[in-house]
PDB file of N, CA, C and O in Angstrom:
ATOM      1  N   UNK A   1     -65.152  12.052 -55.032  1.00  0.00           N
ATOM      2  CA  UNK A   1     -66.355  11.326 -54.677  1.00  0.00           C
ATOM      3  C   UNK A   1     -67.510  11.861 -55.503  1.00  0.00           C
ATOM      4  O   UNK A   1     -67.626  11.760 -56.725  1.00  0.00           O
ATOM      5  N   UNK A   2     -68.270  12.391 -54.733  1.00  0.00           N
ATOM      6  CA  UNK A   2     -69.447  13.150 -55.905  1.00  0.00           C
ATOM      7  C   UNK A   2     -69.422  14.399 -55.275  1.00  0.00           C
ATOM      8  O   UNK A   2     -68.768  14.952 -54.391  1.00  0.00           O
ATOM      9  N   UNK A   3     -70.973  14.831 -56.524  1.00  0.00           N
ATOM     10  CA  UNK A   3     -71.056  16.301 -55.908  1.00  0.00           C
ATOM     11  C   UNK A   3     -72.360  16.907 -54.992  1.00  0.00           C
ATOM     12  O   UNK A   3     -73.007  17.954 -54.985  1.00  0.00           O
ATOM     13  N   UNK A   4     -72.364  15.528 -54.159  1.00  0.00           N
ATOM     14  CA  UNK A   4     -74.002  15.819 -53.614  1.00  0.00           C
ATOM     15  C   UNK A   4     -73.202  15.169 -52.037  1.00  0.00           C
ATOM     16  O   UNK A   4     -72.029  14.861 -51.830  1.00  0.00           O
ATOM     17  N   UNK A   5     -74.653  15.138 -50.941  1.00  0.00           N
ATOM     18  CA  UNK A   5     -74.203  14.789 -49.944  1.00  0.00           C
ATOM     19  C   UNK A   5     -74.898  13.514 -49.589  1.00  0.00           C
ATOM     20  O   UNK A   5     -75.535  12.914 -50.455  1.00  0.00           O
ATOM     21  N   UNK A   6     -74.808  13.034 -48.276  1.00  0.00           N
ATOM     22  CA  UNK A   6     -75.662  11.828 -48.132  1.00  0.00           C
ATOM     23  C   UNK A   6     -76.813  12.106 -47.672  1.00  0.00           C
ATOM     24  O   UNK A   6     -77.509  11.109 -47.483  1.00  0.00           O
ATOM     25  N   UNK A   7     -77.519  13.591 -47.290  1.00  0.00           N
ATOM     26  CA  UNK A   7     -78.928  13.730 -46.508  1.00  0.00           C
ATOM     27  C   UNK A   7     -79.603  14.042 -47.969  1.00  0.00           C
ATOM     28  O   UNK A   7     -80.731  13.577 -48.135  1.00  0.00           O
ATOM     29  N   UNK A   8     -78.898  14.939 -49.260  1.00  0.00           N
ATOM     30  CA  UNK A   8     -79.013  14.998 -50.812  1.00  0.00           C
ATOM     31  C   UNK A   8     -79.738  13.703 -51.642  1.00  0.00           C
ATOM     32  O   UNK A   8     -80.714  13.787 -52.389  1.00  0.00           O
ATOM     33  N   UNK A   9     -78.776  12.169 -51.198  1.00  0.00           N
ATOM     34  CA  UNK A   9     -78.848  11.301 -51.358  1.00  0.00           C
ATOM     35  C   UNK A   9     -80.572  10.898 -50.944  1.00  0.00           C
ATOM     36  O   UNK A   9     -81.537  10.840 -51.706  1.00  0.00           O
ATOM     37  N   UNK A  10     -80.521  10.714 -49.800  1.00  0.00           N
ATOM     38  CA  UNK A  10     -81.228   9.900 -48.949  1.00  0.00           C
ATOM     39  C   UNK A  10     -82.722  10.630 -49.739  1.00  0.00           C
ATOM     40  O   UNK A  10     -83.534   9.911 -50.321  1.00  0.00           O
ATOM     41  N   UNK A  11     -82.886  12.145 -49.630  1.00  0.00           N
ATOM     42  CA  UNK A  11     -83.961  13.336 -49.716  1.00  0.00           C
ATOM     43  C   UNK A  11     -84.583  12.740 -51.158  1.00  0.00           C
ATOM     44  O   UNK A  11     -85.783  12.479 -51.244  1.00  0.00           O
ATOM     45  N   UNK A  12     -83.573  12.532 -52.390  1.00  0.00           N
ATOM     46  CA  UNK A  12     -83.679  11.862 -53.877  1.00  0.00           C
ATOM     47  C   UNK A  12     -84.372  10.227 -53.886  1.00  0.00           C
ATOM     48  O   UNK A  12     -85.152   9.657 -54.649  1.00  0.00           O
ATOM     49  N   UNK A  13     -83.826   9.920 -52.933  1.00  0.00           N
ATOM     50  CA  UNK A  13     -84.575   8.122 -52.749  1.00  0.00           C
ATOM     51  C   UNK A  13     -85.809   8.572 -52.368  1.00  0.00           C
ATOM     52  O   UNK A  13     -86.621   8.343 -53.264  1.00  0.00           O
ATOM     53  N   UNK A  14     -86.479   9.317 -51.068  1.00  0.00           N
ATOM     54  CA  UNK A  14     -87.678   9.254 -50.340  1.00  0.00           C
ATOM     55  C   UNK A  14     -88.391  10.207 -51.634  1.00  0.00           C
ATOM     56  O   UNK A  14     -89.156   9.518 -52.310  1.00  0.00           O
ATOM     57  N   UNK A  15     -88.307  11.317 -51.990  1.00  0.00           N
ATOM     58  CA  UNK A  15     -88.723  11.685 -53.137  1.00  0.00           C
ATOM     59  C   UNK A  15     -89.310  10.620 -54.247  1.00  0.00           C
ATOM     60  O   UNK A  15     -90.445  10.770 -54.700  1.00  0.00           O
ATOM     61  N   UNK A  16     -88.663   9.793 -54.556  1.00  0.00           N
ATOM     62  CA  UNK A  16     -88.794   8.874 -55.551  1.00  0.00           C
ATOM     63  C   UNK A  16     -89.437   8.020 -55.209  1.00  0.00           C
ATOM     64  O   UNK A  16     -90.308   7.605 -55.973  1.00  0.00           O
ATOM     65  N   UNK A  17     -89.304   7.598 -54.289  1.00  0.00           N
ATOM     66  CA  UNK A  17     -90.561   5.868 -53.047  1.00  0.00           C
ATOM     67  C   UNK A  17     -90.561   7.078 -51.827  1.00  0.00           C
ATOM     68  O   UNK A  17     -89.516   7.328 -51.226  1.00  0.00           O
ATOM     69  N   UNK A  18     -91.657   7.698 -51.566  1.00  0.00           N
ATOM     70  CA  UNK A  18     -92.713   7.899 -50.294  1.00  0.00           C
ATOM     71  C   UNK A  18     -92.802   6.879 -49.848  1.00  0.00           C
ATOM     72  O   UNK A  18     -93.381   7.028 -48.772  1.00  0.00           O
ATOM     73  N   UNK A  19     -92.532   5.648 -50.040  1.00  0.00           N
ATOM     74  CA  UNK A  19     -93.160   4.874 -49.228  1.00  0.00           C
ATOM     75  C   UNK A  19     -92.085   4.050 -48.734  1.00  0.00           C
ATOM     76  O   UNK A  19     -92.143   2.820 -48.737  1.00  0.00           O
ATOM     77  N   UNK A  20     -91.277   4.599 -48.385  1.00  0.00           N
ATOM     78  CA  UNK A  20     -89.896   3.642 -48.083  1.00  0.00           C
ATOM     79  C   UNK A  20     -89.329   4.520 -46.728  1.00  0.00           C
ATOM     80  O   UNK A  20     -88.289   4.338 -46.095  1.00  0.00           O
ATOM     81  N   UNK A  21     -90.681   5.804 -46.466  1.00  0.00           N
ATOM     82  CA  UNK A  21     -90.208   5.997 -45.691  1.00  0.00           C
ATOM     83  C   UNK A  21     -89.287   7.416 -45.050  1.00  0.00           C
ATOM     84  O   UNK A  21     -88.783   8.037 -45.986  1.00  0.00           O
ATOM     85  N   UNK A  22     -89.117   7.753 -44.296  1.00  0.00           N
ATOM     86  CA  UNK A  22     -88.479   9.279 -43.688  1.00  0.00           C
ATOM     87  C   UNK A  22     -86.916   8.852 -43.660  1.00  0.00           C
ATOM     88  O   UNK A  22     -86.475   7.812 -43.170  1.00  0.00           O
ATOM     89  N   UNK A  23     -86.060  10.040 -44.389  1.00  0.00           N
ATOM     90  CA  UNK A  23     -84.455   9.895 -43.939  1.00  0.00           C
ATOM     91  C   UNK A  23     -84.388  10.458 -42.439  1.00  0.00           C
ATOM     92  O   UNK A  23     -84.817  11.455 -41.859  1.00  0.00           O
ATOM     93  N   UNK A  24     -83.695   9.413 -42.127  1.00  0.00           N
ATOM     94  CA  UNK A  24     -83.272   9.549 -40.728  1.00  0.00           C
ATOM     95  C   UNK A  24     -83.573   8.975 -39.606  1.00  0.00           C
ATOM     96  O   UNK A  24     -82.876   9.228 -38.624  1.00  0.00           O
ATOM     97  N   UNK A  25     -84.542   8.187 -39.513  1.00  0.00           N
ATOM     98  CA  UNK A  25     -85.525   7.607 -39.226  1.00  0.00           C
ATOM     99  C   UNK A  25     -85.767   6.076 -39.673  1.00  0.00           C
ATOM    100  O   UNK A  25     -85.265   5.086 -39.140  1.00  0.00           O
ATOM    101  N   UNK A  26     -86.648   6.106 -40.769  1.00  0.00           N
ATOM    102  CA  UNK A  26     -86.326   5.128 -41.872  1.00  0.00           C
ATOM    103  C   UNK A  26     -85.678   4.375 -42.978  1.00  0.00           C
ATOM    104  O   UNK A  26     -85.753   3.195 -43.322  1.00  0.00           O
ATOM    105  N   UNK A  27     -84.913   5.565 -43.508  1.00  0.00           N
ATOM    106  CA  UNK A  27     -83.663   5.344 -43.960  1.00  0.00           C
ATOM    107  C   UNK A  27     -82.442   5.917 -43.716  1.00  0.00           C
ATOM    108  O   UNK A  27     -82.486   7.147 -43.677  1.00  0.00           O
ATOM    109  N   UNK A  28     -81.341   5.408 -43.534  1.00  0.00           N
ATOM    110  CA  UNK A  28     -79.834   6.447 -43.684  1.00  0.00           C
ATOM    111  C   UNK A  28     -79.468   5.867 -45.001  1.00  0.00           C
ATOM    112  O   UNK A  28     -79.849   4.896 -45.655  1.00  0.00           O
ATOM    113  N   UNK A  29     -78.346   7.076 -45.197  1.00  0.00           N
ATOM    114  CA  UNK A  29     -77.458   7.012 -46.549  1.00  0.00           C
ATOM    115  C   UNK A  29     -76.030   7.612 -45.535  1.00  0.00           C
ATOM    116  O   UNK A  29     -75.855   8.519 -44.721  1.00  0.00           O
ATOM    117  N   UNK A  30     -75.226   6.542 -46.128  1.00  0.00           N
ATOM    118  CA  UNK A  30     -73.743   6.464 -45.788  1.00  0.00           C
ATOM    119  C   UNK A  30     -72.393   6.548 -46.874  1.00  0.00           C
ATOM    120  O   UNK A  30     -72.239   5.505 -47.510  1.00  0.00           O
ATOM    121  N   UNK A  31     -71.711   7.298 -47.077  1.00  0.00           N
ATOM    122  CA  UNK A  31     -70.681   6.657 -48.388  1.00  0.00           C
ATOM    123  C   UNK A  31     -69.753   5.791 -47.213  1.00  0.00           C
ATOM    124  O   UNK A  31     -69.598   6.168 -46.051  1.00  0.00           O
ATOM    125  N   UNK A  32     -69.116   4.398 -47.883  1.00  0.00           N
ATOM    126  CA  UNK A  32     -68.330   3.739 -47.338  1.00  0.00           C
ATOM    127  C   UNK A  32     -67.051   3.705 -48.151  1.00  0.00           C
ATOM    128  O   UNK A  32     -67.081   3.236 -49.289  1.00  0.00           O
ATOM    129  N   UNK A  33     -65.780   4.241 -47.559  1.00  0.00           N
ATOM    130  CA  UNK A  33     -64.951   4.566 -48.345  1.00  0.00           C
ATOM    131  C   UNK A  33     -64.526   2.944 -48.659  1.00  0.00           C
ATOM    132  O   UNK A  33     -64.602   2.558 -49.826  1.00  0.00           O
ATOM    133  N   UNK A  34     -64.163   2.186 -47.802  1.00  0.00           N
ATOM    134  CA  UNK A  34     -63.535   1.045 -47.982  1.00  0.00           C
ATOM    135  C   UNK A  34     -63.894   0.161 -49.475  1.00  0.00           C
ATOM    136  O   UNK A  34     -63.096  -0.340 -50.267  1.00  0.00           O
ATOM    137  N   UNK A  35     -65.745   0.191 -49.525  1.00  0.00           N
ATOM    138  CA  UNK A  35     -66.279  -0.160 -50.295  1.00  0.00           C
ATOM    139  C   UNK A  35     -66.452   0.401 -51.760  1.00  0.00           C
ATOM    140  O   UNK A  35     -66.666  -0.173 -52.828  1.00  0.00           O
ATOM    141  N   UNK A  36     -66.262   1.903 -51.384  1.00  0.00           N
ATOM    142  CA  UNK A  36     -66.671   3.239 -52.563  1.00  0.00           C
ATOM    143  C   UNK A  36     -67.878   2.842 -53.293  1.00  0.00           C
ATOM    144  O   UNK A  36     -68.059   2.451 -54.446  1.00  0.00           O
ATOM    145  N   UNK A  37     -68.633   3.048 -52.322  1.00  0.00           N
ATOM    146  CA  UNK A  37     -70.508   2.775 -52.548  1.00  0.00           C
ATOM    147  C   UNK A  37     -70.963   3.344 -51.207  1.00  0.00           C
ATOM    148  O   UNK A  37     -70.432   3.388 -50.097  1.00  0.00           O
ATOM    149  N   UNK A  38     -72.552   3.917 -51.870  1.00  0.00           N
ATOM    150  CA  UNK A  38     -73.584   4.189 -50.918  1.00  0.00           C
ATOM    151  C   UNK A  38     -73.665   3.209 -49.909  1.00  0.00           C
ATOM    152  O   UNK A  38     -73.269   2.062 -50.113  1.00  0.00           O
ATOM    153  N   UNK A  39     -74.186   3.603 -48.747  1.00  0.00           N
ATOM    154  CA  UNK A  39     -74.748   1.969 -48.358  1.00  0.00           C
ATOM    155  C   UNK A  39     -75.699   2.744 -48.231  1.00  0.00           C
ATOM    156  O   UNK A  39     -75.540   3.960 -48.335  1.00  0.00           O
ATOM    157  N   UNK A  40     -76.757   2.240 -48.007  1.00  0.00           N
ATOM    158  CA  UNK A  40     -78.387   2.754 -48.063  1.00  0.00           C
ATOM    159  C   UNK A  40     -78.995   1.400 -47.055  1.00  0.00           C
ATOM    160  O   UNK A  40     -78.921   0.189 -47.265  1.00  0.00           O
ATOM    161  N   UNK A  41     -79.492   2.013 -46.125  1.00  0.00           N
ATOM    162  CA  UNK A  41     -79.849   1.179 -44.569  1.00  0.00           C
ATOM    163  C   UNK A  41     -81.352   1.701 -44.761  1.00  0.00           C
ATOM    164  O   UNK A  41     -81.891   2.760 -45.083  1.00  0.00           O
ATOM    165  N   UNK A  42     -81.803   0.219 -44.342  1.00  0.00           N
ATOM    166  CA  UNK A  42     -83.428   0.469 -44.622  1.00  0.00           C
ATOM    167  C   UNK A  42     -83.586  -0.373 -43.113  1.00  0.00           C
ATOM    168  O   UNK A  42     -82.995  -1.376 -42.714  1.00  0.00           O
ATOM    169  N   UNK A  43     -84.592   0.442 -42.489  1.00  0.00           N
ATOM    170  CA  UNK A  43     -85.214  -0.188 -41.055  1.00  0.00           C
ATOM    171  C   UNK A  43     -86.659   0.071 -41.047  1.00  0.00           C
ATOM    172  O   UNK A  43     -87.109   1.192 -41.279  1.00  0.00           O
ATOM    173  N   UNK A  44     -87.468  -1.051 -40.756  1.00  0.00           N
ATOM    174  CA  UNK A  44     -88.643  -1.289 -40.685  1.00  0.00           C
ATOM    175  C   UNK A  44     -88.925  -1.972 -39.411  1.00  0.00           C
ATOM    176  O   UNK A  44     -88.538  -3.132 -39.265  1.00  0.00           O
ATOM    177  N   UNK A  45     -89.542  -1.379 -38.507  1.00  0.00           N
ATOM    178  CA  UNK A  45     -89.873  -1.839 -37.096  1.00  0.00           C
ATOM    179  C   UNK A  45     -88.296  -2.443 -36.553  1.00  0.00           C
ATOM    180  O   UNK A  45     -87.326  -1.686 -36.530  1.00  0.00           O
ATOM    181  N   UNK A  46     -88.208  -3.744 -36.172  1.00  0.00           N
ATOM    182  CA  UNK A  46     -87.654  -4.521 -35.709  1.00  0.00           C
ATOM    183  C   UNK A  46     -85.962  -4.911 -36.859  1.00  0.00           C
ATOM    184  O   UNK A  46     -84.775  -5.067 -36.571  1.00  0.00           O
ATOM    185  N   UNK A  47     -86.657  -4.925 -38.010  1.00  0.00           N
ATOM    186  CA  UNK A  47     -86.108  -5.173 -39.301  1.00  0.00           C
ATOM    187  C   UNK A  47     -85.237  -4.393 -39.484  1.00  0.00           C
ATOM    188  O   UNK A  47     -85.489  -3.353 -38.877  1.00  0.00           O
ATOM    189  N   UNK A  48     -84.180  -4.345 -40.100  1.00  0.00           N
ATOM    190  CA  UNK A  48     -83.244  -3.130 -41.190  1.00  0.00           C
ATOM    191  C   UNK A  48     -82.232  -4.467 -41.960  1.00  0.00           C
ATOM    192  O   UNK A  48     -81.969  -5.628 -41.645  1.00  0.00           O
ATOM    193  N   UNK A  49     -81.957  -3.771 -42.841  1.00  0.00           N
ATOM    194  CA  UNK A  49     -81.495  -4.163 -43.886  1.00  0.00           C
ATOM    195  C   UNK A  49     -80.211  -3.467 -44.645  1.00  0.00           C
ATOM    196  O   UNK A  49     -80.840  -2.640 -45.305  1.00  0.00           O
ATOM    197  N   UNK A  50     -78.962  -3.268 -44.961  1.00  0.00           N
ATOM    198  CA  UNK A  50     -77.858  -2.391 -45.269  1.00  0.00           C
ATOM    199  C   UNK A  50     -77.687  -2.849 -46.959  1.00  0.00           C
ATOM    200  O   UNK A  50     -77.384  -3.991 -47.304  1.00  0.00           O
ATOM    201  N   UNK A  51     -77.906  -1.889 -47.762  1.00  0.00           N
ATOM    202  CA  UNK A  51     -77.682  -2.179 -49.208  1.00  0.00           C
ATOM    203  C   UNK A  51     -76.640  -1.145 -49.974  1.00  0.00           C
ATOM    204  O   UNK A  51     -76.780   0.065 -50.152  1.00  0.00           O
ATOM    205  N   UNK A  52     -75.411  -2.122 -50.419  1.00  0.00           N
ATOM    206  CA  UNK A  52     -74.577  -1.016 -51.152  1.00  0.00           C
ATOM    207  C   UNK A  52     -75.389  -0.538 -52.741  1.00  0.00           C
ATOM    208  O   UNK A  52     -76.195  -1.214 -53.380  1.00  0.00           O
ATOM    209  N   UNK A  53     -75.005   0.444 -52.977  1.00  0.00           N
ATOM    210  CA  UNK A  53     -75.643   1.610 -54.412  1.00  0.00           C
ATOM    211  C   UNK A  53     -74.266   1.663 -54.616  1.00  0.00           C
ATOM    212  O   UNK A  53     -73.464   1.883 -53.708  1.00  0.00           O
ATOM    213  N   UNK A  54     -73.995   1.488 -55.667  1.00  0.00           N
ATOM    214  CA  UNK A  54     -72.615   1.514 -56.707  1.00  0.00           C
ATOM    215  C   UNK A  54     -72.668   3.255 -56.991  1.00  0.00           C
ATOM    216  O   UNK A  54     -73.764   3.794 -57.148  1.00  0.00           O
ATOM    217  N   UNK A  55     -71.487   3.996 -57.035  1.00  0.00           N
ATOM    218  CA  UNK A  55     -71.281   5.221 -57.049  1.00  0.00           C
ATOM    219  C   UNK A  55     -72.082   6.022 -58.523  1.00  0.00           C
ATOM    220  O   UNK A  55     -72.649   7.086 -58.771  1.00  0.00           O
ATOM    221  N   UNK A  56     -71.659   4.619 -59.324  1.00  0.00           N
ATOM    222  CA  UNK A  56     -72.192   5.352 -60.702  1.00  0.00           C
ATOM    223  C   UNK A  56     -73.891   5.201 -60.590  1.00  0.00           C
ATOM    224  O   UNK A  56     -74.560   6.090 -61.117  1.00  0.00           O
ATOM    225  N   UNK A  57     -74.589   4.065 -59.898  1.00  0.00           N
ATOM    226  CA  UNK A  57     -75.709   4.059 -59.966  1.00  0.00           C
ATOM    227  C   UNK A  57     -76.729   5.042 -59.078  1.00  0.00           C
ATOM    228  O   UNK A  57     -77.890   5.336 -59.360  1.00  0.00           O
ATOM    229  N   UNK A  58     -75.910   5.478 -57.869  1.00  0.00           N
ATOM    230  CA  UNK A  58     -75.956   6.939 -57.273  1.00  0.00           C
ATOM    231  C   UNK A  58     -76.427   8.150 -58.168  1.00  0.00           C
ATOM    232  O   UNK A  58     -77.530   8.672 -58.328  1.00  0.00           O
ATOM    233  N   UNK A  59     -75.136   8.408 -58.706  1.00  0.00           N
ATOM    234  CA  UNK A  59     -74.807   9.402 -59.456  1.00  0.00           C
ATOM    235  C   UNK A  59     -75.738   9.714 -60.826  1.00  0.00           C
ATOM    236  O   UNK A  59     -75.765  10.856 -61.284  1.00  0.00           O
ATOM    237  N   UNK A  60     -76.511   8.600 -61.455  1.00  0.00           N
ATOM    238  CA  UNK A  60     -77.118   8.611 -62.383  1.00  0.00           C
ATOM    239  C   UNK A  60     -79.055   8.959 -61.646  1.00  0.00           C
ATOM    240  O   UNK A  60     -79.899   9.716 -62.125  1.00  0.00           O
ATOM    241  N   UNK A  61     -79.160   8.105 -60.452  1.00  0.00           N
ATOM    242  CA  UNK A  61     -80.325   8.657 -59.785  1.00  0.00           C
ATOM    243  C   UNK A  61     -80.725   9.906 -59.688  1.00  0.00           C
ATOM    244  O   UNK A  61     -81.761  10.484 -60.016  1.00  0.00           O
ATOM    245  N   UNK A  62     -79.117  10.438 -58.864  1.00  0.00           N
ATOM    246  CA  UNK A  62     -79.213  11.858 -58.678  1.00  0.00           C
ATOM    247  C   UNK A  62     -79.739  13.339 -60.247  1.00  0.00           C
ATOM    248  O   UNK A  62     -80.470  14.321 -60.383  1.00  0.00           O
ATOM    249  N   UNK A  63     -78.769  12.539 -61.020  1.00  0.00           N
ATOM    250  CA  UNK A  63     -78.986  13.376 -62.520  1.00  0.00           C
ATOM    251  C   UNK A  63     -80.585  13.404 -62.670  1.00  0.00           C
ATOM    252  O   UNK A  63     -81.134  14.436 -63.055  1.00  0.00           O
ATOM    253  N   UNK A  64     -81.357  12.194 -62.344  1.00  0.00           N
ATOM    254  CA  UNK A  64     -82.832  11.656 -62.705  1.00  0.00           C
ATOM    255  C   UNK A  64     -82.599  11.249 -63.962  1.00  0.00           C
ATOM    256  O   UNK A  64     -82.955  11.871 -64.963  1.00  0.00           O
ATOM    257  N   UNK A  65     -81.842   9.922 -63.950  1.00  0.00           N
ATOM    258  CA  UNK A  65     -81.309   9.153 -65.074  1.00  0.00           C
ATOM    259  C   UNK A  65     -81.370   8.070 -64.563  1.00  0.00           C
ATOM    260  O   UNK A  65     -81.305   7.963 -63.338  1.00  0.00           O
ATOM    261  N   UNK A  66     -81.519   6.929 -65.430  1.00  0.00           N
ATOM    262  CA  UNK A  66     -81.652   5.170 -64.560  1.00  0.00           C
ATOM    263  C   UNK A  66     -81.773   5.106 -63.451  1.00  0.00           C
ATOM    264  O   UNK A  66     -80.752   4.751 -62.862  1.00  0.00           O
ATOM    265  N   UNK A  67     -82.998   5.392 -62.590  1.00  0.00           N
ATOM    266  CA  UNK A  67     -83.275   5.460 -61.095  1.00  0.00           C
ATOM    267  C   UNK A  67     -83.987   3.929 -60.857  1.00  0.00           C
ATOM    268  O   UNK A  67     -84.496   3.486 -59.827  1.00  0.00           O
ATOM    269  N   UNK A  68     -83.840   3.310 -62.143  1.00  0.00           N
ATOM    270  CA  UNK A  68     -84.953   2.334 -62.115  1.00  0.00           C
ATOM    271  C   UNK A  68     -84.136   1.214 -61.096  1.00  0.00           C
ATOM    272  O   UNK A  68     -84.687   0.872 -60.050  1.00  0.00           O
ATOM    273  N   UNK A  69     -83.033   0.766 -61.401  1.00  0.00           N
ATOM    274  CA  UNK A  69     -82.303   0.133 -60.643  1.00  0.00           C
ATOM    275  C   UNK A  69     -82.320   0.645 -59.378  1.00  0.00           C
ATOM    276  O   UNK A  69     -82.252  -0.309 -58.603  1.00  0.00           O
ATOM    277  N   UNK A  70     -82.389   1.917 -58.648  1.00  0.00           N
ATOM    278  CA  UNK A  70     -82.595   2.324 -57.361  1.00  0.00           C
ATOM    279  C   UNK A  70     -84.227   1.825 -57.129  1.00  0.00           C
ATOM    280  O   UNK A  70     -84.281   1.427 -55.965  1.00  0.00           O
ATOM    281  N   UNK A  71     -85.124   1.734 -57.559  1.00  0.00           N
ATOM    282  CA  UNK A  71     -85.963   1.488 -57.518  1.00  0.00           C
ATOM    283  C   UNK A  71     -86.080  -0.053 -57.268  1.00  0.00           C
ATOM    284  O   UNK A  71     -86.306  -0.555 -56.167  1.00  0.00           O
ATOM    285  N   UNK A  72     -85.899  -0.723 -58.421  1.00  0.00           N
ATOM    286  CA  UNK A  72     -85.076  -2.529 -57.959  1.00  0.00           C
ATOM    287  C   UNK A  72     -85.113  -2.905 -56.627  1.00  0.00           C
ATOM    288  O   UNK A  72     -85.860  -3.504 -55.854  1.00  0.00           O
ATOM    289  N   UNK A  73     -83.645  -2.134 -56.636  1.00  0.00           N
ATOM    290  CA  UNK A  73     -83.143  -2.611 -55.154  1.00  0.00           C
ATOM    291  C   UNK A  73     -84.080  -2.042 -53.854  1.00  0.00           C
ATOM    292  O   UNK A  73     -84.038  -2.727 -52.831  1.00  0.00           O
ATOM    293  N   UNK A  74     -84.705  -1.138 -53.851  1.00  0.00           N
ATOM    294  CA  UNK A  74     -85.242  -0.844 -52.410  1.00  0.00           C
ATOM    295  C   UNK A  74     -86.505  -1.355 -52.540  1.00  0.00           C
ATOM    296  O   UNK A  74     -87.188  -1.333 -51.516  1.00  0.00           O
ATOM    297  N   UNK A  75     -87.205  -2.007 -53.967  1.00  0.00           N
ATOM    298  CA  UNK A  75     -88.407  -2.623 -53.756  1.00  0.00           C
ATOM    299  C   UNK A  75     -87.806  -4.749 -53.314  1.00  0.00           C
ATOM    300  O   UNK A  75     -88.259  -5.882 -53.153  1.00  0.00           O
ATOM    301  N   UNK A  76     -87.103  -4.299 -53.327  1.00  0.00           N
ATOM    302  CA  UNK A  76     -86.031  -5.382 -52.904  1.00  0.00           C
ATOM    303  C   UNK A  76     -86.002  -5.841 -51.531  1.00  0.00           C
ATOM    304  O   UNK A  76     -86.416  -6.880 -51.017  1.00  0.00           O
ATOM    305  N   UNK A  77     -85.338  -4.692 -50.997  1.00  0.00           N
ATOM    306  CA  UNK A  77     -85.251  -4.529 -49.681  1.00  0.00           C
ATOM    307  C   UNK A  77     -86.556  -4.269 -48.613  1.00  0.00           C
ATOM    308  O   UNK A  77     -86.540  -4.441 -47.394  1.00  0.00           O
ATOM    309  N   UNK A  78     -87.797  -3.756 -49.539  1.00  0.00           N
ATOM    310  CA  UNK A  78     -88.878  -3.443 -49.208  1.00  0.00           C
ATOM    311  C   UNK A  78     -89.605  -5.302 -48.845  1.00  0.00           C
ATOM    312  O   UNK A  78     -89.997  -5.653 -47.732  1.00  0.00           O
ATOM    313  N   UNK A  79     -89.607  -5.991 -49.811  1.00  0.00           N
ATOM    314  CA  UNK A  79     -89.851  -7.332 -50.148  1.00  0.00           C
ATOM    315  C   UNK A  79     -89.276  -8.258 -48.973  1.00  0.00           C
ATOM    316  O   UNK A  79     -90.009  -8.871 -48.196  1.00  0.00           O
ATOM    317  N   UNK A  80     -87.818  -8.287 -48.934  1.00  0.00           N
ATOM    318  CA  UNK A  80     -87.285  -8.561 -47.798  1.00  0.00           C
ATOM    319  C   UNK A  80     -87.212  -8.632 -46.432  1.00  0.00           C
ATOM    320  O   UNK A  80     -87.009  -9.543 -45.629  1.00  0.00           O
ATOM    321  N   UNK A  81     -87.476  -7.180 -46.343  1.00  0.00           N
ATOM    322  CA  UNK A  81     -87.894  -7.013 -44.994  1.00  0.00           C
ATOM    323  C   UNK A  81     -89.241  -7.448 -44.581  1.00  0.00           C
ATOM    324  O   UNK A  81     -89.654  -7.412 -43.422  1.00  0.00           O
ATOM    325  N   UNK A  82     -89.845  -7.829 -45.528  1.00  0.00           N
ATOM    326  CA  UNK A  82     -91.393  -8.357 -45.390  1.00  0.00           C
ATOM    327  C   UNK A  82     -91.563  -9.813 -45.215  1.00  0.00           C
ATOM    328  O   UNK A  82     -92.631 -10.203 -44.744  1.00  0.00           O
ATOM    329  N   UNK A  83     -90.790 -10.536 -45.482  1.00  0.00           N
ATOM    330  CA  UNK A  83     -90.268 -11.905 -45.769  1.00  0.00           C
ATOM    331  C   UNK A  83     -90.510 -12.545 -46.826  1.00  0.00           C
ATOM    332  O   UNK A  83     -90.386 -13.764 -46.948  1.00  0.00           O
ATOM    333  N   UNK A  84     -90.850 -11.827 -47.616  1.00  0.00           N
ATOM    334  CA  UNK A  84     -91.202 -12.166 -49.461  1.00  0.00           C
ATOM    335  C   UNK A  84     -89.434 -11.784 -50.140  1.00  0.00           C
ATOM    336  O   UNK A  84     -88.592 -10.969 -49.764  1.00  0.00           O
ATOM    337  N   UNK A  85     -89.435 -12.645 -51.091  1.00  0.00           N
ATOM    338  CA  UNK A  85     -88.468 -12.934 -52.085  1.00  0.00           C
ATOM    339  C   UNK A  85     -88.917 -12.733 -53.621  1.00  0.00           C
ATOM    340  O   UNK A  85     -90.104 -12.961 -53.856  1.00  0.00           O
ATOM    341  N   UNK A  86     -88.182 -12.373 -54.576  1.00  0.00           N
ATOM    342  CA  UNK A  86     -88.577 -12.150 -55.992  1.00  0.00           C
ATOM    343  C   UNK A  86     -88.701 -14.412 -56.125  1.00  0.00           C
ATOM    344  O   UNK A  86     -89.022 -14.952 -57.184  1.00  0.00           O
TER     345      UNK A  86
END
């Protein structure tokens, strides 16, 4: 799998967007074996939202390499949960 954990995970996202929010709370990070991806669960009040992260796109965040796509997706999910669409 990798060489980090999922609270590792989660600590690297909120680091990167403050504004997305507290792990544990506001966000979880899950590996799903079935899937072999993150899922990354975003809850906002009432709202949450479950988004798979592809292992390699994980793994490259973590390095602090192409985070931009992590970035993408949770301004994504950020958008979403708001009821705005790209």
């Amino acid at each position: 799998m990798s060489y980090y954990d999922k609270q590792e995970l989660c600590t690297q996202i909120t680091t990167l967007y403050p504004d997305i929010g507290e792990c544990g709370s506001d966000i979880t990070v899950a590996y799903d074996e079935q899937e072999k991806a993150w899922v990354v669960h975003l809850k906002d009040g009432p709202h949450s939202l479950d988004h798979f992260l592809e292992q390699i796109d994980a793994d490259s965040c973590m390095d602090g390499k192409q985070c931009i796509g992590l970035g993408l997706d949770i301004a994504q999910l950020k958008k979403n949960l708001h009821g705005k669409q790209f």
